[in-house]
PyMOL Python script that loads the backbone (N, CA, C, O; Angstrom):
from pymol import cmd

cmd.read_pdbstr("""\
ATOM      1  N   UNK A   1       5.919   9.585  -9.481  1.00  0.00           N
ATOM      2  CA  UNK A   1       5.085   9.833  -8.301  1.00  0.00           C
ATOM      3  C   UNK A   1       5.294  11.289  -7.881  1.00  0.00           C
ATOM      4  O   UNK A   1       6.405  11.818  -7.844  1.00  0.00           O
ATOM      5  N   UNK A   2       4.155  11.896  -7.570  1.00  0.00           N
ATOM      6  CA  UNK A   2       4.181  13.554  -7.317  1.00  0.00           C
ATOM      7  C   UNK A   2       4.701  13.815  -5.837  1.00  0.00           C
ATOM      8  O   UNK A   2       4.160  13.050  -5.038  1.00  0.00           O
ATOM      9  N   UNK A   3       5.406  14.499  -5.393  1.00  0.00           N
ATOM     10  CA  UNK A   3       5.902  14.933  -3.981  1.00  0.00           C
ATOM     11  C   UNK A   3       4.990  14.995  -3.145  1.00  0.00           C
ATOM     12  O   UNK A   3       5.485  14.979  -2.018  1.00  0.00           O
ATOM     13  N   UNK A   4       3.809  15.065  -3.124  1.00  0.00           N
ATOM     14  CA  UNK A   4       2.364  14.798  -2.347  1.00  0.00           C
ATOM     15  C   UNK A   4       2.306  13.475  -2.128  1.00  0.00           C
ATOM     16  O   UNK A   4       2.187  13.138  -0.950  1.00  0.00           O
ATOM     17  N   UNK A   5       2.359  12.613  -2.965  1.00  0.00           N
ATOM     18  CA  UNK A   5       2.610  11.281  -2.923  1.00  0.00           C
ATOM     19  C   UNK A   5       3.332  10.545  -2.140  1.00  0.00           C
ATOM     20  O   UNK A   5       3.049   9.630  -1.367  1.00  0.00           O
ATOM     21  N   UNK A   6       4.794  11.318  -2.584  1.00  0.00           N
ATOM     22  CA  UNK A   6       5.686  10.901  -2.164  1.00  0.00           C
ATOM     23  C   UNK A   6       6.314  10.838  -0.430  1.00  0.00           C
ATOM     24  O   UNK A   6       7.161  10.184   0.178  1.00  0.00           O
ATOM     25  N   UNK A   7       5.370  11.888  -0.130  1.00  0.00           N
ATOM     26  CA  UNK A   7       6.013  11.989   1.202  1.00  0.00           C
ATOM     27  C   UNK A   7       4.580  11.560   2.036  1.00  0.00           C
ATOM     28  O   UNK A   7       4.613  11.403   3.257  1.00  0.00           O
ATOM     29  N   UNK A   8       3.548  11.418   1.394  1.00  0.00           N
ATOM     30  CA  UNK A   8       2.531   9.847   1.988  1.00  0.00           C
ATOM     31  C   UNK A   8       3.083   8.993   1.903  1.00  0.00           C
ATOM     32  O   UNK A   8       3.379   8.359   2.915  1.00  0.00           O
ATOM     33  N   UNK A   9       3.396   8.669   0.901  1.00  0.00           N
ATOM     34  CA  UNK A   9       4.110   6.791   0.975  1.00  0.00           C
ATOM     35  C   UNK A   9       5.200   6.927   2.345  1.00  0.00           C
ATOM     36  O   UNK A   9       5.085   6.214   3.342  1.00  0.00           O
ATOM     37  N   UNK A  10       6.063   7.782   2.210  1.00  0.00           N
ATOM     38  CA  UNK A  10       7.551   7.736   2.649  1.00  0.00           C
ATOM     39  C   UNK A  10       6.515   8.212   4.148  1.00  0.00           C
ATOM     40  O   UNK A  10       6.277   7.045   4.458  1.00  0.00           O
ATOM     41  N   UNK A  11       5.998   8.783   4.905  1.00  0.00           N
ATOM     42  CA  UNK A  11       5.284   8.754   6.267  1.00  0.00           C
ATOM     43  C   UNK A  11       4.676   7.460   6.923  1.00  0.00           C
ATOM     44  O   UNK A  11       4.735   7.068   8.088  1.00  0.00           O
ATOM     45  N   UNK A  12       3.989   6.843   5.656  1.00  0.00           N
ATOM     46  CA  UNK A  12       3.042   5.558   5.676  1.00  0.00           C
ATOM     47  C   UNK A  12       4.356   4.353   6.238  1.00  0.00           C
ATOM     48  O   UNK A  12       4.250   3.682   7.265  1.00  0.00           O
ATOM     49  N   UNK A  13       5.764   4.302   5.109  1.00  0.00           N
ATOM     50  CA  UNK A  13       6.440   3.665   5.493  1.00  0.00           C
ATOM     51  C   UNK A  13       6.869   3.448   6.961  1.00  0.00           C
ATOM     52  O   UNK A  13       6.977   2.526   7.769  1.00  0.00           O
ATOM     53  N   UNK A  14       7.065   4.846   6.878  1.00  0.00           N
ATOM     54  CA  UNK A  14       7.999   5.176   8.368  1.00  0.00           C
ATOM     55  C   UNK A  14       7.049   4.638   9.724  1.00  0.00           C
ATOM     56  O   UNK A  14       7.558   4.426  10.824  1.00  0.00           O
ATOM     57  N   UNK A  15       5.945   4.504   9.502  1.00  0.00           N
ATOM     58  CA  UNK A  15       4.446   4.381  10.639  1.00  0.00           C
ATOM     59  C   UNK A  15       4.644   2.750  10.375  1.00  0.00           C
ATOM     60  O   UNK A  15       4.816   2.026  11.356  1.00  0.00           O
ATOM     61  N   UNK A  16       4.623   2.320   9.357  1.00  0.00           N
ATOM     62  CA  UNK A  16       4.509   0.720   9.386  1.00  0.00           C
ATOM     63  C   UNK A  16       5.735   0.041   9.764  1.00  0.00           C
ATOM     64  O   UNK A  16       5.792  -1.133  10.131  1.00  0.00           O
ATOM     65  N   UNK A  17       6.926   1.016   9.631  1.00  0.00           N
ATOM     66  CA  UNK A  17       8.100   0.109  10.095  1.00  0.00           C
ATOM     67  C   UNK A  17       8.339   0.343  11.887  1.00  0.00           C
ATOM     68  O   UNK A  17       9.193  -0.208  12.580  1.00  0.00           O
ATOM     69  N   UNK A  18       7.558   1.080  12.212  1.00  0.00           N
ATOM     70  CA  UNK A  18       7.305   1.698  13.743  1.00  0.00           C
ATOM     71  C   UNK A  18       6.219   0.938  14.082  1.00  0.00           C
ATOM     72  O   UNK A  18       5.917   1.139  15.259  1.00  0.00           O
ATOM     73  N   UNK A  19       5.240  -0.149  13.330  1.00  0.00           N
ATOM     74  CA  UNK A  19       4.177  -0.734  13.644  1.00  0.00           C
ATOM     75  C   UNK A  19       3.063   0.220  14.350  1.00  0.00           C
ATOM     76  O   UNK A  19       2.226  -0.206  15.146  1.00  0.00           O
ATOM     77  N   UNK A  20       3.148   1.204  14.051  1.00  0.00           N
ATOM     78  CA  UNK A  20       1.662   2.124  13.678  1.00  0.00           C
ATOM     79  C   UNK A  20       0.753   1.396  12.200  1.00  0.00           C
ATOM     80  O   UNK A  20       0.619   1.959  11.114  1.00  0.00           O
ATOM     81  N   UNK A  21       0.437   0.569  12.429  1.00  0.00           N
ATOM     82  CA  UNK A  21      -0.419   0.258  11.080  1.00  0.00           C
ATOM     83  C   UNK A  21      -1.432   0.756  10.422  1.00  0.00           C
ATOM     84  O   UNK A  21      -1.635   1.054   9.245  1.00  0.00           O
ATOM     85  N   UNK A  22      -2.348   0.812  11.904  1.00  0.00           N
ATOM     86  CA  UNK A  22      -3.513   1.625  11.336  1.00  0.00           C
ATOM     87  C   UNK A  22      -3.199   3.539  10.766  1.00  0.00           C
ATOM     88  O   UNK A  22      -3.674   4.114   9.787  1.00  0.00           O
ATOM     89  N   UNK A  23      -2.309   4.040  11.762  1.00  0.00           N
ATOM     90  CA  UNK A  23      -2.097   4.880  11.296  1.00  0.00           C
ATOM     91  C   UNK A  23      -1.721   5.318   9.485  1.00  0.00           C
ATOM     92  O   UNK A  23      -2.172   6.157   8.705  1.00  0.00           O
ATOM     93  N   UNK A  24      -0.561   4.132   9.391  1.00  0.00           N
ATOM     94  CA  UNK A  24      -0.002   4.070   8.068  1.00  0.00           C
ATOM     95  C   UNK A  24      -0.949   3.679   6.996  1.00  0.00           C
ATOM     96  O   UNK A  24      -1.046   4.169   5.871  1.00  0.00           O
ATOM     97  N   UNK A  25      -1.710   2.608   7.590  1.00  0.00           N
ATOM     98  CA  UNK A  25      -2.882   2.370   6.113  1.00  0.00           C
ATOM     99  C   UNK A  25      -3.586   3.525   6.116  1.00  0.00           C
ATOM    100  O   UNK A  25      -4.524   3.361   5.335  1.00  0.00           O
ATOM    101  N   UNK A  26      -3.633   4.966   6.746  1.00  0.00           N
ATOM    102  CA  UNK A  26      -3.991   6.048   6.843  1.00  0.00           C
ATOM    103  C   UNK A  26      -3.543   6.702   5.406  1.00  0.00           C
ATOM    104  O   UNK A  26      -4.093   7.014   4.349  1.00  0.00           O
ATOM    105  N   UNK A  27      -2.440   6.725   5.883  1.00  0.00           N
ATOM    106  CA  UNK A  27      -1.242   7.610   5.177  1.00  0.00           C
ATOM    107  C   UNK A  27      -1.479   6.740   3.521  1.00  0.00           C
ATOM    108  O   UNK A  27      -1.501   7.503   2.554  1.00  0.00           O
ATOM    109  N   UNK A  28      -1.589   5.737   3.326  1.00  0.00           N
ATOM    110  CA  UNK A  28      -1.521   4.952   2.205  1.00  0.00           C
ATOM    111  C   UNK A  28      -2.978   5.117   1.552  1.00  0.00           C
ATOM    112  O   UNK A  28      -2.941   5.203   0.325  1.00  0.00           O
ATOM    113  N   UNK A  29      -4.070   5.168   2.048  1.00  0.00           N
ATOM    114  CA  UNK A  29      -5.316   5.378   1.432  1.00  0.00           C
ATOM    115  C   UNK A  29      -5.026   6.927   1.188  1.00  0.00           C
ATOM    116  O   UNK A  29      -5.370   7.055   0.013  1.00  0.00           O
ATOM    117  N   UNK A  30      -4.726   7.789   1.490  1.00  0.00           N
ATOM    118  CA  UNK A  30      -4.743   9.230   1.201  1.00  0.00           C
ATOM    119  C   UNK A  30      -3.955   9.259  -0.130  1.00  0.00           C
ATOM    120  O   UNK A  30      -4.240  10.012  -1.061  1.00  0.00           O
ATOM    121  N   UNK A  31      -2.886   8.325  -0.132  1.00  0.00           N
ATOM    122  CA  UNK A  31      -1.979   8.287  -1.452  1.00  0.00           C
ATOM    123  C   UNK A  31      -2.514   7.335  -2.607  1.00  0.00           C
ATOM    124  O   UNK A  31      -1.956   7.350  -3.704  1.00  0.00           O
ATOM    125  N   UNK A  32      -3.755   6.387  -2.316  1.00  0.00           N
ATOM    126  CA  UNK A  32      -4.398   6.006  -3.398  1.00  0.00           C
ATOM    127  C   UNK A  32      -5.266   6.924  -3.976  1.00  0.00           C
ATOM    128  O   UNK A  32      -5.316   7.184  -5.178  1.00  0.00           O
ATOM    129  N   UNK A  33      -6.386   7.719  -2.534  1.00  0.00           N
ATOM    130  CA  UNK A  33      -7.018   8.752  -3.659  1.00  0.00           C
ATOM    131  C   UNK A  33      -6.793   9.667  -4.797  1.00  0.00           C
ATOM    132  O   UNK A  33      -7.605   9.923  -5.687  1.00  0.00           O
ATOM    133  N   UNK A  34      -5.355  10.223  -4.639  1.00  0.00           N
ATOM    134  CA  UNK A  34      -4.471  11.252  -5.734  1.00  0.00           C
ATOM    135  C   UNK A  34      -3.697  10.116  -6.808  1.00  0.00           C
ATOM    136  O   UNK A  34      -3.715  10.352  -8.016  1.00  0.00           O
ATOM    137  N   UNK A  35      -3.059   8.943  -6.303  1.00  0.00           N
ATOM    138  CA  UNK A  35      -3.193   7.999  -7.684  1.00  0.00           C
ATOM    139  C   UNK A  35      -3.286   6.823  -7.149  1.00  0.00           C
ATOM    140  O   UNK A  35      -2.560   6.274  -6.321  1.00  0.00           O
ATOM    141  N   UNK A  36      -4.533   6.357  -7.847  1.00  0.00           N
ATOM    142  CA  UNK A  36      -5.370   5.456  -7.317  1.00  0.00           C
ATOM    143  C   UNK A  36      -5.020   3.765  -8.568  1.00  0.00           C
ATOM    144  O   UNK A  36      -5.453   2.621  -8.425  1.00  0.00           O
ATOM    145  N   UNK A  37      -4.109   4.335  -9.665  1.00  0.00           N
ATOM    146  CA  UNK A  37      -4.121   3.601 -10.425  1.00  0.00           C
ATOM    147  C   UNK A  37      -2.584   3.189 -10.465  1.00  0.00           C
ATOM    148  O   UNK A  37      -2.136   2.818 -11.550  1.00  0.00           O
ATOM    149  N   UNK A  38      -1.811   3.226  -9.442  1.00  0.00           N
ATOM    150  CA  UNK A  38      -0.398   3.193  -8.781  1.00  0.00           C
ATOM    151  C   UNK A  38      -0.318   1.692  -8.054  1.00  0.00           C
ATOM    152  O   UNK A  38      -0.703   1.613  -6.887  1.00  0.00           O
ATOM    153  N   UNK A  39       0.106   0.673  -8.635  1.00  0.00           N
ATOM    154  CA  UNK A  39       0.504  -0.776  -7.544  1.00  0.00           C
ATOM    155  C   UNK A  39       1.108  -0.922  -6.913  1.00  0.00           C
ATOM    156  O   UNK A  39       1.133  -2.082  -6.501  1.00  0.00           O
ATOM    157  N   UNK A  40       2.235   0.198  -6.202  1.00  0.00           N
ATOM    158  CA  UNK A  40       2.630  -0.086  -5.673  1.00  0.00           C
ATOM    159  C   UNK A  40       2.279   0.768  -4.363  1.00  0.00           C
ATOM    160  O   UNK A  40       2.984   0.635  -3.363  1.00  0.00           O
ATOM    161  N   UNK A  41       1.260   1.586  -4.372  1.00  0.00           N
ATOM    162  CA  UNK A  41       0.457   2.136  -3.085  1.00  0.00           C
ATOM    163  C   UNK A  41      -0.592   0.751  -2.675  1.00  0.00           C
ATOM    164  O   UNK A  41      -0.575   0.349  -1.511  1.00  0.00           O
ATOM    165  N   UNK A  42      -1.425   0.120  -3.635  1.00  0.00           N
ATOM    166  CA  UNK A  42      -2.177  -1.292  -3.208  1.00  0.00           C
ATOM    167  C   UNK A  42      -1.353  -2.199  -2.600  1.00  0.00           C
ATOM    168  O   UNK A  42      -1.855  -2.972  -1.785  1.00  0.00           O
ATOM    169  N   UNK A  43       0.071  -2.264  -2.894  1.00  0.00           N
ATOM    170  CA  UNK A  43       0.376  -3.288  -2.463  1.00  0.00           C
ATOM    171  C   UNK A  43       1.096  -2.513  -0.990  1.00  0.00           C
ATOM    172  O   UNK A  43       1.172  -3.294  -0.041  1.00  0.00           O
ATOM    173  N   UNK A  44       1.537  -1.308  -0.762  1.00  0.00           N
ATOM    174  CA  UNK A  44       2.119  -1.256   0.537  1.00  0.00           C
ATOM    175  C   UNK A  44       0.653  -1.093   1.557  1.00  0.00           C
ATOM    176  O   UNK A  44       0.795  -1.327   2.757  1.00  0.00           O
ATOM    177  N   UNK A  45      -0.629  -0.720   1.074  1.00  0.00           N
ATOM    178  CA  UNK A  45      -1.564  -0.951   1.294  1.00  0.00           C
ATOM    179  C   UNK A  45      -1.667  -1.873   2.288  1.00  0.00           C
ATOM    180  O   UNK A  45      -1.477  -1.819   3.503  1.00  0.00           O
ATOM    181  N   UNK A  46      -2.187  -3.192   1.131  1.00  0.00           N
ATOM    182  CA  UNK A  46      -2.077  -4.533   1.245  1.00  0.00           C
ATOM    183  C   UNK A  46      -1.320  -5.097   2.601  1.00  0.00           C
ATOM    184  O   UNK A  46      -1.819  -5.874   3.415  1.00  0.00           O
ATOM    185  N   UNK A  47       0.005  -4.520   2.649  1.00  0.00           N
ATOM    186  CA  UNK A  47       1.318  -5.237   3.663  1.00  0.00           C
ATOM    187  C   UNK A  47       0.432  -4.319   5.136  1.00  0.00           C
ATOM    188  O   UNK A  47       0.256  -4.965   6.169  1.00  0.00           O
ATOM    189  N   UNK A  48       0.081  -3.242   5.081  1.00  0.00           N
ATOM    190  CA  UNK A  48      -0.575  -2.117   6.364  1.00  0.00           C
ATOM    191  C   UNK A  48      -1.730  -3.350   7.029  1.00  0.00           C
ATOM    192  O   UNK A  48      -1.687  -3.867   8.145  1.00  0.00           O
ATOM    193  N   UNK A  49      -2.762  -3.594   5.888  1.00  0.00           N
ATOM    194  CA  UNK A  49      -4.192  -4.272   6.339  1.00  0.00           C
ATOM    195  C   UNK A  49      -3.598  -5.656   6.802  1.00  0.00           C
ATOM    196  O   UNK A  49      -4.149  -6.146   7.788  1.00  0.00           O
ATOM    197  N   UNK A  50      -2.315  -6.523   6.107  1.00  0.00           N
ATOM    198  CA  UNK A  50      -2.536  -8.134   6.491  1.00  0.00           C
ATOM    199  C   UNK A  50      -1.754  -8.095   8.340  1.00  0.00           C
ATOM    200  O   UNK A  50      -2.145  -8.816   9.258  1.00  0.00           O
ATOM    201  N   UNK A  51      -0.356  -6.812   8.458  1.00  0.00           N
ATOM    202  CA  UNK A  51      -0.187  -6.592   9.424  1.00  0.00           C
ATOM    203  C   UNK A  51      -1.649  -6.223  10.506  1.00  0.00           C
ATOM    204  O   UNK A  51      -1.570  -6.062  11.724  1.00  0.00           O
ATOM    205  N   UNK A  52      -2.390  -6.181  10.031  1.00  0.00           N
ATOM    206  CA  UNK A  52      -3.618  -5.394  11.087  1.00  0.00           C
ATOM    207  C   UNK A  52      -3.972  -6.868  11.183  1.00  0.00           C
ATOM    208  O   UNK A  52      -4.602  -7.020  12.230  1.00  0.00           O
ATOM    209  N   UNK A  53      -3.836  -7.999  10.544  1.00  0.00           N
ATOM    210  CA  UNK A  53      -4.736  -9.228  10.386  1.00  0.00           C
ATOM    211  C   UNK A  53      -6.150  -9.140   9.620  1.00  0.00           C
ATOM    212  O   UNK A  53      -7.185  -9.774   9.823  1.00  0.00           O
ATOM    213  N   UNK A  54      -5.891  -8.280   8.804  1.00  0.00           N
ATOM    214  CA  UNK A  54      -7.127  -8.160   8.170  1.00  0.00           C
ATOM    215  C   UNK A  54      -7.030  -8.235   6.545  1.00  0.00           C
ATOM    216  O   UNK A  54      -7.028  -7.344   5.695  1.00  0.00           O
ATOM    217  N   UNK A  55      -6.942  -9.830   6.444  1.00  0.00           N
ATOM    218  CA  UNK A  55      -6.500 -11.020   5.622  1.00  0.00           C
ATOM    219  C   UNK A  55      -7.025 -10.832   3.931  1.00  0.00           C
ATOM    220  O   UNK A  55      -6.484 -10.669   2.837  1.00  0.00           O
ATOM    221  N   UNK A  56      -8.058 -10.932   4.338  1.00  0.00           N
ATOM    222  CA  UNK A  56      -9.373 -10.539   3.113  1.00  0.00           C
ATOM    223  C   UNK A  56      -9.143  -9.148   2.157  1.00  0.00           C
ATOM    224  O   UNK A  56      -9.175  -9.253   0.931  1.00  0.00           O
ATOM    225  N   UNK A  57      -8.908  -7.836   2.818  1.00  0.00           N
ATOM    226  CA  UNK A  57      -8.452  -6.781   2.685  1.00  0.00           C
ATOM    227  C   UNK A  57      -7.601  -6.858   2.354  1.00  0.00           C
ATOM    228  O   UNK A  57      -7.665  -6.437   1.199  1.00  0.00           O
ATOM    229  N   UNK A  58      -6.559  -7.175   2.582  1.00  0.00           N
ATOM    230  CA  UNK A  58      -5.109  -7.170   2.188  1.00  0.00           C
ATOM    231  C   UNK A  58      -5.090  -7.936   1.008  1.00  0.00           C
ATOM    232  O   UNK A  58      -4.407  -7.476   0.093  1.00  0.00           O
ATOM    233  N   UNK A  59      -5.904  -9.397   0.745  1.00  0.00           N
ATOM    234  CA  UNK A  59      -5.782 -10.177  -0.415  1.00  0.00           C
ATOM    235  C   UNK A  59      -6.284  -9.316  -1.760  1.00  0.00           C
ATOM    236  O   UNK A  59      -5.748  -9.219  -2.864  1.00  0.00           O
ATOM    237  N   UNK A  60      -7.649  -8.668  -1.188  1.00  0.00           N
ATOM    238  CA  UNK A  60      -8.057  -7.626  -2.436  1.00  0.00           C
ATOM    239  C   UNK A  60      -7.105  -6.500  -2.970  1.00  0.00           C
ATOM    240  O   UNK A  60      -7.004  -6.230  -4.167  1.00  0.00           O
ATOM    241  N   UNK A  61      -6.244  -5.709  -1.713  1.00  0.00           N
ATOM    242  CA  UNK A  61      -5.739  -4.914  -2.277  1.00  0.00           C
ATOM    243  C   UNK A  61      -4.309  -5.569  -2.994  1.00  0.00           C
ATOM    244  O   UNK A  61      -3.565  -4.788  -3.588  1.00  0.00           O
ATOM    245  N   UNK A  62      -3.998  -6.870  -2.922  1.00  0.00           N
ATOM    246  CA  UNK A  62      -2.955  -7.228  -3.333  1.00  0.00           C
ATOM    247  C   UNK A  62      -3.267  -7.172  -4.945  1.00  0.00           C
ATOM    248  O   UNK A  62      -2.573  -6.631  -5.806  1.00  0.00           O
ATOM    249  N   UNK A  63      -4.561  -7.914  -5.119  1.00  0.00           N
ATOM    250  CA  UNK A  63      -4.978  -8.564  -6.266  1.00  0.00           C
ATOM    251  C   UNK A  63      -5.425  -7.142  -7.390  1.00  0.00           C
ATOM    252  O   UNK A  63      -5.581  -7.282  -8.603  1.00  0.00           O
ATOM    253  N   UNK A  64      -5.569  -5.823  -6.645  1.00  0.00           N
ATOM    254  CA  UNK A  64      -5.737  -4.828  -7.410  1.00  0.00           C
ATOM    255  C   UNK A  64      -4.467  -4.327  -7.693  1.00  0.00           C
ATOM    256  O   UNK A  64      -4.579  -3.507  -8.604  1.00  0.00           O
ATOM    257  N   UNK A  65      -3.167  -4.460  -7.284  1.00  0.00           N
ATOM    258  CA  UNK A  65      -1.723  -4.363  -7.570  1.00  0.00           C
ATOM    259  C   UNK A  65      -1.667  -5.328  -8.907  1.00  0.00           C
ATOM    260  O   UNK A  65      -1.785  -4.734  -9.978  1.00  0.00           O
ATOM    261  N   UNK A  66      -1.546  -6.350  -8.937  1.00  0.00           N
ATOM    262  CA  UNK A  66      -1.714  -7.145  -9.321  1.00  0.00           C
ATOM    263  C   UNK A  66      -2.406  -6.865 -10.880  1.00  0.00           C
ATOM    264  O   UNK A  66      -1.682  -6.766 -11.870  1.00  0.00           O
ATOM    265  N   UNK A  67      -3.550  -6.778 -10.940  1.00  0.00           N
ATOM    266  CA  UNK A  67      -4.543  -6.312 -11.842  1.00  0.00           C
ATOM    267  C   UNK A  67      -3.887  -4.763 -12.744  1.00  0.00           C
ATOM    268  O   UNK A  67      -3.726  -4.618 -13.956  1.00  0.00           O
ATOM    269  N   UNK A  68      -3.630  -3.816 -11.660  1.00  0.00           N
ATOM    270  CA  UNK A  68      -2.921  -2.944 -12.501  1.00  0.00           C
ATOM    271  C   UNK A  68      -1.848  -3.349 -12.857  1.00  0.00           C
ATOM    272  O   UNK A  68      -1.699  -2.460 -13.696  1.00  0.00           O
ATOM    273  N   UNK A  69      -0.953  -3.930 -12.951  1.00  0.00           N
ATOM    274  CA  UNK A  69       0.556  -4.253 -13.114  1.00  0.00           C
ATOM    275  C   UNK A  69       1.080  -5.417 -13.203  1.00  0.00           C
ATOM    276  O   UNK A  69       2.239  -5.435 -12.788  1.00  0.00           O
ATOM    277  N   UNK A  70       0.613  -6.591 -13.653  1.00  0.00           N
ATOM    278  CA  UNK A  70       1.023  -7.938 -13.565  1.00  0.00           C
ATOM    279  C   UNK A  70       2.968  -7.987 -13.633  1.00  0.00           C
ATOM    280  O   UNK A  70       3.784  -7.614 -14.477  1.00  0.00           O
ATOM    281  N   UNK A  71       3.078  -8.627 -12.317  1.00  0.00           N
ATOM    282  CA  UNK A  71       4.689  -8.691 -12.149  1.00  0.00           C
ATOM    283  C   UNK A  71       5.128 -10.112 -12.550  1.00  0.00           C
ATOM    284  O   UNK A  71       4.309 -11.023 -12.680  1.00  0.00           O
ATOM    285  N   UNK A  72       6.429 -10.265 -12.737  1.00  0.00           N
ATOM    286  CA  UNK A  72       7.399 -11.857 -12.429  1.00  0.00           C
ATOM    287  C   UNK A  72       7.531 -12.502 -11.230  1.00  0.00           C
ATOM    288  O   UNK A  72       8.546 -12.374 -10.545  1.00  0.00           O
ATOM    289  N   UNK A  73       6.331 -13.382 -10.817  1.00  0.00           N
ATOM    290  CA  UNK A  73       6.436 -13.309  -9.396  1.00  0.00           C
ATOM    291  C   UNK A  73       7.696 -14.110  -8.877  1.00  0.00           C
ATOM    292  O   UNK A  73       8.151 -14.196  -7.737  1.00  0.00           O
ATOM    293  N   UNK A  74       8.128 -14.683 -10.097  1.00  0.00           N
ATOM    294  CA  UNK A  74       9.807 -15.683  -9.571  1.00  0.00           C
ATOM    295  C   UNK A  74      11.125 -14.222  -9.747  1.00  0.00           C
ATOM    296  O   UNK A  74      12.300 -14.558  -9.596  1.00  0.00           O
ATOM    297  N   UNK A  75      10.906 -13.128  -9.968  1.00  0.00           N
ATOM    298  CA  UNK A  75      11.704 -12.179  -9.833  1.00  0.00           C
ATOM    299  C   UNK A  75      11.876 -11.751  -8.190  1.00  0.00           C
ATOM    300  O   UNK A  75      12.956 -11.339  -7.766  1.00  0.00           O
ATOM    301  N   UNK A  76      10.670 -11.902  -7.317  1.00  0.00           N
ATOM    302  CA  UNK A  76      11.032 -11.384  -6.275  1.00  0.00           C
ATOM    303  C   UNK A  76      11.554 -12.060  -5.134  1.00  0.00           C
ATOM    304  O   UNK A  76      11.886 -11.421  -4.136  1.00  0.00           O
TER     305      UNK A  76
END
""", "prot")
cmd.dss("prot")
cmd.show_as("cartoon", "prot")
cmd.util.cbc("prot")
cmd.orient("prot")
C-alpha cells in the first residue's frame, strides 16, 4: 500500500474509531479511487457504511472484498 494510501486508511481509521463515520467513509472512498482493487479498503469501507446503517451498501462493499480476495471465513 502506497503512503497516500496509507495515511487515508490510517485517518479513515482514526474518524471511525472516534465515530465520525461519514467523515471516514470519506477518507476510505478517496483510498479506493488510487487502489480500487485493494479488499481491504471495501471492507473498512463496508464497516464506515453498516455503522451509518446503511445495510445494503455495506453488504455490496463487503461482497466486492470478498470478490477480490476470497478469505477463510472460519480463520477470523
Amino acid at each position: 500500500m502506497d503512503s497516500g494510501v496509507s495515511n487515508l486508511v490510517q485517518k479513515g481509521i482514526e474518524l471511525l474509531e472516534a465515530g465520525n463515520y461519514e467523515e471516514a467513509l470519506s477518507y476510505f472512498d478517496q483510498a479506493i479511487i488510487i487502489q480500487s482493487h485493494n479488499p481491504d479498503l471495501w471492507n473498512k469501507k463496508g464497516v464506515a457504511l453498516r455503522s451509518l446503517g446503511r445495510y445494503d451498501e455495506a453488504i455490496e462493499c463487503f461482497n466486492k472484498s470478498l470478490s477480490i480476495e476470497a478469505r477463510d471465513l472460519d480463520a477470523s
